[in-house]
C-alpha positions as CSV (number, residue, x, y, z in Angstrom):
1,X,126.2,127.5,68.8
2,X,123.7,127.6,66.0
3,X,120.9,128.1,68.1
4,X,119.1,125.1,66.5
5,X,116.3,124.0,68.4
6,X,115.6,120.3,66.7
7,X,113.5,119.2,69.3
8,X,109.7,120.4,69.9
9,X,107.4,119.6,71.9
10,X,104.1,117.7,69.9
11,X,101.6,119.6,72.5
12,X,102.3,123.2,72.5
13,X,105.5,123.9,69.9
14,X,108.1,125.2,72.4
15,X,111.3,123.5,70.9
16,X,114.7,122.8,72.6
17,X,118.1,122.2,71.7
18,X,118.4,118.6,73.1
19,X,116.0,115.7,73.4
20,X,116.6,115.1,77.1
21,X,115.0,118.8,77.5
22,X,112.2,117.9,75.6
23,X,111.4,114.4,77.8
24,X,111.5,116.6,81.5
25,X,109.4,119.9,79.8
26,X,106.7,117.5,78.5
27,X,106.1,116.0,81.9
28,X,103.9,119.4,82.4
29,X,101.4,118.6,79.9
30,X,101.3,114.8,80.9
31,X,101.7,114.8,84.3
32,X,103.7,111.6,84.0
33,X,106.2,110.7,86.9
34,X,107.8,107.9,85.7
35,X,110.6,106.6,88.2
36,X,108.6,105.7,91.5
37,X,110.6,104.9,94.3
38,X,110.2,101.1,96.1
39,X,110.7,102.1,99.3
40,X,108.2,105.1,100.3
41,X,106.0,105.2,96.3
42,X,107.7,109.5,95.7
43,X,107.7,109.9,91.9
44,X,110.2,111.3,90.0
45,X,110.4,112.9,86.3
46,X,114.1,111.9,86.4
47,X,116.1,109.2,87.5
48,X,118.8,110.9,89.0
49,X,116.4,112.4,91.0
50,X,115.6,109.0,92.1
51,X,118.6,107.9,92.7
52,X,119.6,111.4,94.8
53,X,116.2,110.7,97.0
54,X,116.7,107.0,97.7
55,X,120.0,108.3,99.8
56,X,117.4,109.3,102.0
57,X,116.5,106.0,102.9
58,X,120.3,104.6,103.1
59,X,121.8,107.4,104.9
60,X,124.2,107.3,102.3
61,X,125.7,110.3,101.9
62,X,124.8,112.8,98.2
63,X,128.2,113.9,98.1
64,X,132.1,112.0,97.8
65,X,135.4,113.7,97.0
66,X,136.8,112.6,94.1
67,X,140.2,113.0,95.8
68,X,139.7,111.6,99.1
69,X,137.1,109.3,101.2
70,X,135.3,112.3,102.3
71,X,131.8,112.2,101.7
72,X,128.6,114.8,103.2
């Protein structure tokens, strides 16, 4: 809640508050993709994004209830 921004980036000085942040934003200066999916070659800045679009290739479904075996 300080408002601290630690974390800037080397390019252009816009700072954030965690690291993570900083990793994704500086993709727009790069251009780097770095998680490439095996099965069709879609790049991805993050990996959960990844992971979300390789369901497509499973059919497994993005979603499961924590409280039962639902899952859409």
């Amino acid at each position: 809640h300080t408002g601290e921004r630690p974390f800037a980036c080397a390019i252009c000085g816009k700072a954030f508050t965690k690291s993570s942040n900083l990793f994704k934003y500086q993709t727009l200066h790069t251009g780097e993709w770095p998680y490439e999916c095996p099965d069709c070659s879609m790049a991805f800045v993050q990996s959960s994004c990844l992971t979300r679009h390789r369901r497509t290739h499973t059919g497994e479904p993005p979603f499961a209830c924590p409280h039962c075996t639902h899952a859409f």
